[in-house]
Backbone as CSV, one residue per row, in Angstrom:
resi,resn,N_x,N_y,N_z,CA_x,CA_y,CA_z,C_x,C_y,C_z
1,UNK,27.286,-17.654,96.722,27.496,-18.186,95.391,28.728,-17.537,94.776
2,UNK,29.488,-18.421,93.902,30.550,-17.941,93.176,30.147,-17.084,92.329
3,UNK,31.699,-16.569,90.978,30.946,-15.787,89.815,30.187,-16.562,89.400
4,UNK,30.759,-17.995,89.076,29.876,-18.551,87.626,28.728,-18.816,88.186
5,UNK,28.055,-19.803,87.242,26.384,-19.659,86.957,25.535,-18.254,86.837
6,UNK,24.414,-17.861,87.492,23.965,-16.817,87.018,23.581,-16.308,88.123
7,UNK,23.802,-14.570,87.596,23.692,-13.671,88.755,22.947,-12.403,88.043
8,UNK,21.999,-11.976,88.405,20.837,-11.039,87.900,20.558,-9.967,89.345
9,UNK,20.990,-8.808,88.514,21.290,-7.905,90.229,20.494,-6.545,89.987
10,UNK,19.318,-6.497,89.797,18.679,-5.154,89.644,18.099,-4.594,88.370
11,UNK,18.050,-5.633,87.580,17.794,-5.107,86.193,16.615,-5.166,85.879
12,UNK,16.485,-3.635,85.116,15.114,-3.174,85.182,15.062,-3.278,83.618
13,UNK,13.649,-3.052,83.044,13.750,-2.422,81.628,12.494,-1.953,81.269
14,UNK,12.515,-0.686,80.959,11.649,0.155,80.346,11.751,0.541,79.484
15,UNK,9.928,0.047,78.637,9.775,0.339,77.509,9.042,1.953,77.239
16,UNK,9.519,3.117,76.144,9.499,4.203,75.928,9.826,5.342,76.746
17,UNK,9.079,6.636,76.626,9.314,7.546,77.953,8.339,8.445,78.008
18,UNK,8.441,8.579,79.283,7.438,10.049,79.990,5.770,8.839,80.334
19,UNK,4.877,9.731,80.175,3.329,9.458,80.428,3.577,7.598,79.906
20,UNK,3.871,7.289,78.774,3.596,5.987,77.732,4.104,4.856,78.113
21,UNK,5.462,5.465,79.100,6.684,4.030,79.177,5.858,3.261,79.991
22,UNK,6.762,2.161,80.218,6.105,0.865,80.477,7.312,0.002,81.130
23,UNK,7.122,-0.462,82.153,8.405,-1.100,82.972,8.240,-2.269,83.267
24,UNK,8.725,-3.087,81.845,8.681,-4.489,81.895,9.417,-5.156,82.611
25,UNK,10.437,-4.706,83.416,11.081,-5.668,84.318,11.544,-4.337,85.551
26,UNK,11.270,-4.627,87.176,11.798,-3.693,87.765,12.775,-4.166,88.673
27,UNK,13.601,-3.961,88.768,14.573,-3.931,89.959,14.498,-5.808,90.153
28,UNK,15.050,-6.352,88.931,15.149,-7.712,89.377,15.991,-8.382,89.402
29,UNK,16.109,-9.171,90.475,16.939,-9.988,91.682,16.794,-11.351,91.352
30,UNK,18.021,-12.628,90.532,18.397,-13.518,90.836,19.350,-14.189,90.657
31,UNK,19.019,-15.591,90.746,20.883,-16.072,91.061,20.532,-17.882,90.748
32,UNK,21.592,-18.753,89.904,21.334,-19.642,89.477,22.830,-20.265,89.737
33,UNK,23.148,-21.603,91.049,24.195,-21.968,90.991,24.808,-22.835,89.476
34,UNK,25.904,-22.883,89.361,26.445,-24.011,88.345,25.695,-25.565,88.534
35,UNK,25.306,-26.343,87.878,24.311,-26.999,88.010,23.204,-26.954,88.608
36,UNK,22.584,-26.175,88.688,21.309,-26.189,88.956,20.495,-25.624,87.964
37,UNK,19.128,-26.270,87.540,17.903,-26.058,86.849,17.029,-25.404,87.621
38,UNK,16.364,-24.229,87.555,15.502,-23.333,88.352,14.319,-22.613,87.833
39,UNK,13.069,-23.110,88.034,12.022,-22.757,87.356,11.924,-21.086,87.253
40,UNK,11.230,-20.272,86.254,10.679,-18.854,86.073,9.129,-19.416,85.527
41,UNK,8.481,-18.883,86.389,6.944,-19.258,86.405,6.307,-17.283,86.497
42,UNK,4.943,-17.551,85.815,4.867,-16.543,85.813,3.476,-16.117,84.915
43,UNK,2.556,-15.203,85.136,1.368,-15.124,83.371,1.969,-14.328,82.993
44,UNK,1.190,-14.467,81.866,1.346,-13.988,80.512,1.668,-12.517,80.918
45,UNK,2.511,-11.908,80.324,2.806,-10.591,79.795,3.732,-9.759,81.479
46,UNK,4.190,-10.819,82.073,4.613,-10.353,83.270,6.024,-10.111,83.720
47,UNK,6.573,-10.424,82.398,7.806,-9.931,82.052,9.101,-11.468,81.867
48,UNK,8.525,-12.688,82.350,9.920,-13.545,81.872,9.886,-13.564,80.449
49,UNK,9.623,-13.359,79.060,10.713,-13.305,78.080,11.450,-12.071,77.961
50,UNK,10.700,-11.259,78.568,11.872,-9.788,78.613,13.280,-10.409,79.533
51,UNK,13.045,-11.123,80.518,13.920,-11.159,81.280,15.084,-11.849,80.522
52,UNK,14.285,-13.315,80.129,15.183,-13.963,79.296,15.764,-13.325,78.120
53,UNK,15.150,-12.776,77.689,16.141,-11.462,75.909,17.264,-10.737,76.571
54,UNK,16.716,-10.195,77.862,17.901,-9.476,78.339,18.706,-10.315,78.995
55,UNK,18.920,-11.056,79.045,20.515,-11.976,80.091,20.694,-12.664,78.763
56,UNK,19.913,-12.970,77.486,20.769,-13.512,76.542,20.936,-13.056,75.470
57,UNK,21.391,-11.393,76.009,21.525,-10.459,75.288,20.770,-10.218,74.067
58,UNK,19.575,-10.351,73.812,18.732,-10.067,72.747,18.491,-8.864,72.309
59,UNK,18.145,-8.207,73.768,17.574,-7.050,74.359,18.360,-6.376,75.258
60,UNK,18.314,-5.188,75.345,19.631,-4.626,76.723,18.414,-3.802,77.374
61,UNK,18.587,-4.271,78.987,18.101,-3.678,79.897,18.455,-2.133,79.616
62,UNK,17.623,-1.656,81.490,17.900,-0.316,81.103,18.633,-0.076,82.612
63,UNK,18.905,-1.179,83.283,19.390,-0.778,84.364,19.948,-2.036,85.197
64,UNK,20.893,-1.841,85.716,21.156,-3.170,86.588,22.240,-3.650,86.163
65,UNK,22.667,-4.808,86.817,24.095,-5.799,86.448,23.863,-7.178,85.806
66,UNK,24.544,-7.930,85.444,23.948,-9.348,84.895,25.509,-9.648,84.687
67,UNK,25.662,-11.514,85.483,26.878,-11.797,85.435,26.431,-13.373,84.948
68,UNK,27.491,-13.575,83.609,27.275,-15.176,83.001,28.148,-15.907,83.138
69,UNK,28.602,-16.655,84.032,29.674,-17.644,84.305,30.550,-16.786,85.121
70,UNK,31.846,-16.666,84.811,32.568,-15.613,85.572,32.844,-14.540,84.708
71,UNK,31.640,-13.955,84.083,32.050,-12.633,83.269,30.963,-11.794,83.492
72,UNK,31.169,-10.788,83.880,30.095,-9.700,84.023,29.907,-8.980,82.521
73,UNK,28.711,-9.407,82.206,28.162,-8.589,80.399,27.619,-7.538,80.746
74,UNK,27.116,-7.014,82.043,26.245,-5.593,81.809,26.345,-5.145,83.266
75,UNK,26.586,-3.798,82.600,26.749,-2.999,84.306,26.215,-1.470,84.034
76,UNK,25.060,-1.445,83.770,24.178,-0.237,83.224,24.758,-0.346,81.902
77,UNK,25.581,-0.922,81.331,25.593,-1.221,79.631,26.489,-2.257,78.964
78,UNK,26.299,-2.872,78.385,27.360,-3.884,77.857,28.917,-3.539,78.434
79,UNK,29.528,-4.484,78.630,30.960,-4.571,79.397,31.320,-5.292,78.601
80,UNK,31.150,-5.928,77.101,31.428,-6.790,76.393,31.516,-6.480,74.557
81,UNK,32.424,-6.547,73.796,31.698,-6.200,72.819,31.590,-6.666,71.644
82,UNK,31.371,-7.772,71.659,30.669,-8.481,70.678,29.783,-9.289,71.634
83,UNK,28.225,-9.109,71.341,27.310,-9.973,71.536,26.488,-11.260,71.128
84,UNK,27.377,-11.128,69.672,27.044,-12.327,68.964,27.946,-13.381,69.384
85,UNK,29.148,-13.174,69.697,29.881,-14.466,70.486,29.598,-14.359,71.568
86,UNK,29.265,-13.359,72.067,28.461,-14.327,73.878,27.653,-14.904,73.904
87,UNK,26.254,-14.672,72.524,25.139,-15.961,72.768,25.701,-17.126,72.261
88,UNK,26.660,-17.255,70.816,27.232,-18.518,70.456,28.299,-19.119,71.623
89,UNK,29.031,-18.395,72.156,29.845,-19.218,73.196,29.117,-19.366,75.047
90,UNK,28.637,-18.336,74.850,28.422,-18.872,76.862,26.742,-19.066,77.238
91,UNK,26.244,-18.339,75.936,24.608,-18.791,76.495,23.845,-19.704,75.663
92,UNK,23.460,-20.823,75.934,23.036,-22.058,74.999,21.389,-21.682,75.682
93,UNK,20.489,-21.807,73.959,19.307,-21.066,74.124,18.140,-22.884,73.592
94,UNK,17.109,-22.882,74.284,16.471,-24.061,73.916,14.911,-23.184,73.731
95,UNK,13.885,-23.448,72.920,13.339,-23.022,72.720,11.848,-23.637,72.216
96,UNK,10.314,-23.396,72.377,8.979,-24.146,72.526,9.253,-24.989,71.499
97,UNK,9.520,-24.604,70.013,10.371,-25.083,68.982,11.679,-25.734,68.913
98,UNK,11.662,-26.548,68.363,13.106,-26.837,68.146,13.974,-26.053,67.346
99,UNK,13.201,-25.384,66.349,14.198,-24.567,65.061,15.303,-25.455,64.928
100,UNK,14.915,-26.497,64.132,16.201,-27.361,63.528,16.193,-26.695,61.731
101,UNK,17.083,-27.202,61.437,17.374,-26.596,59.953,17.022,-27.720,59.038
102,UNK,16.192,-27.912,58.344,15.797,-28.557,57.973,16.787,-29.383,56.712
103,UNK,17.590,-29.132,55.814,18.053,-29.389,54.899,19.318,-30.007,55.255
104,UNK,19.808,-29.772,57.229,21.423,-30.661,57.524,20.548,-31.862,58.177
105,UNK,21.200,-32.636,58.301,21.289,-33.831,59.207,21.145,-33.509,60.922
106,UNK,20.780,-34.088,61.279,21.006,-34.159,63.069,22.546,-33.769,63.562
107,UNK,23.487,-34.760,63.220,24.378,-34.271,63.097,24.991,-32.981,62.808
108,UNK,25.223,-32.430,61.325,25.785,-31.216,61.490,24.493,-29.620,61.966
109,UNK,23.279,-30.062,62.670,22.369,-28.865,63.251,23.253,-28.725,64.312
110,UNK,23.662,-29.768,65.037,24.375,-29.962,66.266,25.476,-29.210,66.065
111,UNK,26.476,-29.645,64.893,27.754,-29.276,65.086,27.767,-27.993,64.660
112,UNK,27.070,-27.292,63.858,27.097,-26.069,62.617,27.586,-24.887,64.248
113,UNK,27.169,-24.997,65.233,27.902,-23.356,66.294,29.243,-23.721,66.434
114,UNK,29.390,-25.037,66.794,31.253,-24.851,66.488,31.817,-24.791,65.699
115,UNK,31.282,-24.995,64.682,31.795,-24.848,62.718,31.613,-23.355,62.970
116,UNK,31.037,-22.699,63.305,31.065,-21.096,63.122,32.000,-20.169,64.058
117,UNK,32.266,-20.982,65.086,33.354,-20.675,66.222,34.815,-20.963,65.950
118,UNK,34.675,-21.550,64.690,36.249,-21.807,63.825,36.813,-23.120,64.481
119,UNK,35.796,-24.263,65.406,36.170,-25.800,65.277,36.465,-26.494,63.933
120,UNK,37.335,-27.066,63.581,37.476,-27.760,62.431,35.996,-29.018,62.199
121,UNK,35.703,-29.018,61.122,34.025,-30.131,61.100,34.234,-31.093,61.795
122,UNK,35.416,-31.902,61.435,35.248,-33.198,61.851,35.135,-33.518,63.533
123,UNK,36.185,-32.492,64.114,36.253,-32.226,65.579,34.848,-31.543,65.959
124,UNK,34.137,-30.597,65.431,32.355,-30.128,65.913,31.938,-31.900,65.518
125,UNK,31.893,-32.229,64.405,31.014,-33.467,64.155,31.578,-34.631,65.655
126,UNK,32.438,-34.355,65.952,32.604,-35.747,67.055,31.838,-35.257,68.146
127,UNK,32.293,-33.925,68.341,31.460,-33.488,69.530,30.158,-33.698,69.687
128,UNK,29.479,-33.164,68.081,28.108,-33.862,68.600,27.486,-34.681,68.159
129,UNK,28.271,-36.030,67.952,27.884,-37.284,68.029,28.248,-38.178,69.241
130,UNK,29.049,-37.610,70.182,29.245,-37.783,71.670,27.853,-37.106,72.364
131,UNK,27.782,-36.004,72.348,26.370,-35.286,72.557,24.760,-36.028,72.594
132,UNK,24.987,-36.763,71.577,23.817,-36.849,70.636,23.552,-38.490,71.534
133,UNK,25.147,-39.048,71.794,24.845,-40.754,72.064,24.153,-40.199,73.402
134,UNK,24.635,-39.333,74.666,24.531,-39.204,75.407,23.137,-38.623,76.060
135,UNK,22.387,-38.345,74.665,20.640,-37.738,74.949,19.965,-38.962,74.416
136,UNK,20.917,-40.351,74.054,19.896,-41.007,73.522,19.244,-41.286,72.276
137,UNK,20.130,-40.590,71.531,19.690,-39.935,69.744,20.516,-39.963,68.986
138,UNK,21.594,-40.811,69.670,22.872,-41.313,68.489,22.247,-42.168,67.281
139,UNK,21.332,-42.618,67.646,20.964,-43.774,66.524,20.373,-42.391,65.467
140,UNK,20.049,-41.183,65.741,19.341,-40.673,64.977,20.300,-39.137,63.790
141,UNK,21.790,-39.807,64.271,22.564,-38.913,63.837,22.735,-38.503,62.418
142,UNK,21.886,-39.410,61.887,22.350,-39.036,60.217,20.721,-38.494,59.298
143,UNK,20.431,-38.989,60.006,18.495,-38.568,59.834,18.579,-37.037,59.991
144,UNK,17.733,-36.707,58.742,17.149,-35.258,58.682,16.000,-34.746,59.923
145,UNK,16.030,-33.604,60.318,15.367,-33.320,61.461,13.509,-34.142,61.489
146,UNK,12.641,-33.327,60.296,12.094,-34.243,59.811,11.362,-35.612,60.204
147,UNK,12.591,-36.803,59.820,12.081,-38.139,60.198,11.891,-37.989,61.616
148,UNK,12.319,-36.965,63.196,11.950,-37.296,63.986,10.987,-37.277,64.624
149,UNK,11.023,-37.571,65.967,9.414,-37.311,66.945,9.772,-36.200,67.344
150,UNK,8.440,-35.646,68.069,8.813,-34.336,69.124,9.297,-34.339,69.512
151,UNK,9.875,-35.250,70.434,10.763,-35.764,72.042,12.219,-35.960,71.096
152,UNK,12.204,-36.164,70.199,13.471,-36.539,69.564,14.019,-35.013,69.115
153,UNK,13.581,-34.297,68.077,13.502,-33.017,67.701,14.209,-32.114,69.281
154,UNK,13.314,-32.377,70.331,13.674,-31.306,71.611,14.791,-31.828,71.825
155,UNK,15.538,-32.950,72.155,16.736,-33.597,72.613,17.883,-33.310,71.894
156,UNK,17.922,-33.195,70.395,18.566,-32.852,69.500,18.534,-31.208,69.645
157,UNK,18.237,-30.468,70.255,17.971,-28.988,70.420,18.755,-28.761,71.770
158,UNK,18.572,-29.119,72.431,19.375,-29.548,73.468,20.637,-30.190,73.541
159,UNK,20.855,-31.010,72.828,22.263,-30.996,72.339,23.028,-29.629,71.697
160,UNK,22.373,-29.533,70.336,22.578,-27.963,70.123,22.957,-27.117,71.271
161,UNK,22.247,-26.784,72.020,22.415,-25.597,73.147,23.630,-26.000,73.902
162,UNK,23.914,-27.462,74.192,25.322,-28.029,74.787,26.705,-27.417,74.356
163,UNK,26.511,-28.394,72.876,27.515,-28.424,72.086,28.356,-27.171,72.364
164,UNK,28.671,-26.144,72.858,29.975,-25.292,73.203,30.111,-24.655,74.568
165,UNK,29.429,-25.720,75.205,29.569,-26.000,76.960,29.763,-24.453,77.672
166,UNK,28.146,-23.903,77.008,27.918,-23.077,78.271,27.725,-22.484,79.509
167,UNK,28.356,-21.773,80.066,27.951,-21.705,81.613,26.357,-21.786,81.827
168,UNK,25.439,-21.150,80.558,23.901,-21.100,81.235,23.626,-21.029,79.911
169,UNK,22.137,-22.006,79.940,20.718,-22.374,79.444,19.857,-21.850,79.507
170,UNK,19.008,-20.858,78.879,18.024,-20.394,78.981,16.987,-21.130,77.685
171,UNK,16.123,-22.071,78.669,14.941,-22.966,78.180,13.860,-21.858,78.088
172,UNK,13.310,-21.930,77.155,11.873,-21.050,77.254,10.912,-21.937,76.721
173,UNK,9.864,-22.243,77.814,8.791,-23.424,77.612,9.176,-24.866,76.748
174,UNK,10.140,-25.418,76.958,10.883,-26.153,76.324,9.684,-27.450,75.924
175,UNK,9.049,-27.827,77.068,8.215,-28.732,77.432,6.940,-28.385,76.445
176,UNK,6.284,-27.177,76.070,5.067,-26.976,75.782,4.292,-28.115,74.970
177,UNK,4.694,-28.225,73.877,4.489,-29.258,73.106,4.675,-30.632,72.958
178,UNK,5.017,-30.902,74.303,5.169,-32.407,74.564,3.816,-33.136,75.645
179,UNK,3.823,-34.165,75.456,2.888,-34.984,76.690,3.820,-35.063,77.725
180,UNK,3.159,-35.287,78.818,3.790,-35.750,80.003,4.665,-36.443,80.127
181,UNK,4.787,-37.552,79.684,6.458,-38.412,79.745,7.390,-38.030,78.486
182,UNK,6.882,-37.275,78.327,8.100,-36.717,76.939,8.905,-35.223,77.280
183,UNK,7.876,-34.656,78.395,8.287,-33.669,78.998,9.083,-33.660,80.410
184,UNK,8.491,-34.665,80.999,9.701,-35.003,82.361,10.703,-35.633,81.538
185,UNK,10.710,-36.145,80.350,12.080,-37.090,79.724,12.960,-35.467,79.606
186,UNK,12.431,-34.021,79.299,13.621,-33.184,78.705,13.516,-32.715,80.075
187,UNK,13.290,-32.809,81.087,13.219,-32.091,82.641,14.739,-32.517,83.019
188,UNK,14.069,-34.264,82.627,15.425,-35.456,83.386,16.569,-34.801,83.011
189,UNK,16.681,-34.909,81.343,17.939,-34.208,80.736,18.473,-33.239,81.099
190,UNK,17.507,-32.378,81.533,18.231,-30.747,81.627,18.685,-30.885,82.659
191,UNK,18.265,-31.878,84.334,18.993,-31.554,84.981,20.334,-32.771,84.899
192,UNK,20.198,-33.503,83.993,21.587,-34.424,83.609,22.661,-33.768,83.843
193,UNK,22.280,-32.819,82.534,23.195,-32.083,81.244,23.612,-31.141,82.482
194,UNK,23.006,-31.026,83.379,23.543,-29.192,84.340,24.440,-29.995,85.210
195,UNK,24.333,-31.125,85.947,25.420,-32.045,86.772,26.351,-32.101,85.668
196,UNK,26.683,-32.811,84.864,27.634,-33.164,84.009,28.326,-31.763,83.359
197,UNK,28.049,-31.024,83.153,28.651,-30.040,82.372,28.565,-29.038,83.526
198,UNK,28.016,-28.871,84.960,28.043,-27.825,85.441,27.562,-26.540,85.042
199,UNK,26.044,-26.602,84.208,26.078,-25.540,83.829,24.403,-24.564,84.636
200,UNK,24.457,-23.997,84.376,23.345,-23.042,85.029,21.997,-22.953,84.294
201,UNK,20.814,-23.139,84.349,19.857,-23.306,83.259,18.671,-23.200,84.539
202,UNK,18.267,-21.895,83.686,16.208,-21.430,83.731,15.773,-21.677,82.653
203,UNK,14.355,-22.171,83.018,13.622,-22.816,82.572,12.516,-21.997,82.512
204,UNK,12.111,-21.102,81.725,10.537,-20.315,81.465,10.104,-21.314,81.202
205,UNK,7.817,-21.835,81.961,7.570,-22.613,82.110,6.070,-22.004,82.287
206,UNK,4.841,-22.882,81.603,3.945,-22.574,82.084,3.177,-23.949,82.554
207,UNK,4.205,-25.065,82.257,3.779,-26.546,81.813,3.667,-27.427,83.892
208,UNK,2.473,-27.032,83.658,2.191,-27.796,85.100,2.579,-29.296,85.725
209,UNK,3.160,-29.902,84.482,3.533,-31.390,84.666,5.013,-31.363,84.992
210,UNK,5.230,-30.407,84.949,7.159,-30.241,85.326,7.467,-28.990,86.289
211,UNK,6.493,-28.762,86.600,6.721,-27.119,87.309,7.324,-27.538,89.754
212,UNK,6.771,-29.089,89.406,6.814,-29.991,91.109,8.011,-30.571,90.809
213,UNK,8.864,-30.569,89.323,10.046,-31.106,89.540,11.332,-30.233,90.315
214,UNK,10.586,-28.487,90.079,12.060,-27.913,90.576,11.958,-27.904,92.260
215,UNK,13.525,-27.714,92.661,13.889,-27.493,93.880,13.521,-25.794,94.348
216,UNK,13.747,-25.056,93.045,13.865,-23.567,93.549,13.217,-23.213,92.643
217,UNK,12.013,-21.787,92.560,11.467,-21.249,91.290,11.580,-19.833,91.545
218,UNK,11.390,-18.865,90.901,11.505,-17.928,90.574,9.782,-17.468,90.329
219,UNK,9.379,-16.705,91.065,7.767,-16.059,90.523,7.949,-15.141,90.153
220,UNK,7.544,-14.671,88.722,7.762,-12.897,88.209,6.078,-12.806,88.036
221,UNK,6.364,-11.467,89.288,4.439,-10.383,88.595,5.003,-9.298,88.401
222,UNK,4.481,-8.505,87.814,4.647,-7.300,87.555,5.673,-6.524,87.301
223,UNK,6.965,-7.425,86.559,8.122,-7.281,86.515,9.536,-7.277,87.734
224,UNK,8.453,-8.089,88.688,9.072,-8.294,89.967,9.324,-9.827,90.238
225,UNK,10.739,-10.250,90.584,10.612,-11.522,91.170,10.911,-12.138,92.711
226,UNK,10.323,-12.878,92.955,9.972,-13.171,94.164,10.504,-14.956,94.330
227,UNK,11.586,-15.289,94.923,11.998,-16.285,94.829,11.039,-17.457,95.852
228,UNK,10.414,-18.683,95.146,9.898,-19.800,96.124,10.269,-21.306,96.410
229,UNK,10.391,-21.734,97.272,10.844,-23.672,97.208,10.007,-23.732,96.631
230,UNK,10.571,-24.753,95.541,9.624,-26.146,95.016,9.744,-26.929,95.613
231,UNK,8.898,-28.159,94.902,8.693,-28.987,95.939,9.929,-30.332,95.151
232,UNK,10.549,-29.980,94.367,11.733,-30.827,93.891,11.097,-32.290,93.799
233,UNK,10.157,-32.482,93.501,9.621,-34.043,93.426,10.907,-34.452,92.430
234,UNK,11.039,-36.220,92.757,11.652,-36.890,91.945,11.119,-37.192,90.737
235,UNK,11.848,-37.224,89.605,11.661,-37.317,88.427,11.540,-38.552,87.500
236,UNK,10.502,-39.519,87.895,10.429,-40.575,87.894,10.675,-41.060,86.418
């Protein structure tokens, strides 16, 4: 594999010290080509949102390397230094929630990270009304978050996470709150959006109706991961 997409090389993280600590992630190993979608499956408390805080910089490991597109952010400590423009520019975050803002339009929820990245409005607003036709939700561009459905709400969140064409996606249970065809509909997308934009995207997942769509998954126990084939079913 090249630099870009994602590369996770040993990173551990422990919580406190001596007798108490606690080693929520040990010595973990993976790797996500440029378009590809790759499941993290896993129970409860076994360390994928630690994993995910730490590669999207939430949280800083306590050990290890982590490389996002072709930039290495951590090599036993930040190599970078501002972390607030690495989650606004290279890591697009989707989440069980949509967290839309309730008081903009569809439109500017979408555009408001490149309005903050110093895009001029009108140029963020085209972008994500190109975005928006392309999930299917152009018709819903001027509508407050609000008037939508679930399936509409997640798509529009997903645009969001687009909109400043990150190397990698980190979905966390994106699906939870959807039915079955509303949840292979954001599966379809995500792996659209990763062909078309080339971008790299895990998927934390506990949702059994999408878990036979991936090609490759990721099993974390005990702060350990253990890479398995899926069975990549088609996504009807």
């Amino acid at each position: 594999m090249s630099g870009d997409g994602i590369l996770i090389e040993g990173v551990s993280k422990r919580y406190g010290e001596g007798d108490t600590a606690v080693d929520a992630l040990r010595r973990v190993d993976m790797q996500v080509a440029p378009g590809e979608v790759v499941g993290l499956i896993g129970p409860s408390g076994s360390g994928k949102t630690t994993l995910l805080k730490c590669l999207g910089a939430v949280i800083e490991p306590s050990g290890g390397r982590m490389t996002v597109g072709d930039q290495l952010i951590y090599d036993g400590g930040w190599t970078i230094p501002d972390l607030r423009a690495l989650r606004r520019d290279r890591i697009g975050f989707v989440f069980q929630a949509p967290y839309l803002i309730p008081f903009l339009d569809v439109t500017d929820n979408v555009a408001l990270l490149p309005m903050l990245a110093g895009v001029p409005n009108a140029e963020a607003r085209s972008r994500a009304r190109a975005l928006l036709a392309a999930l299917d939700v152009a018709h819903r561009a001027d509508a407050s978050p609000s008037a939508l459905s679930g399936g509409e709400q997640q798509r529009v969140a997903i645009a969001r996470a687009l909109i400043n064409r990150p190397p990698v996606i980190l979905a966390d249970e994106p699906t939870a709150p959807l039915d079955s065809e509303r949840a292979l509909g954001v599966i379809r997308i995500l792996n659209d959006m990763a062909a078309q934009f080339r971008t790299a995207i895990i998927v934390v997942t506990h949702d059994e109706k999408i878990i036979p769509t991936f090609r490759r998954l990721y099993h974390i126990r005990d702060g350990q991961t253990h890479e398995e084939a899926g069975e990549g079913r088609p996504i009807g």
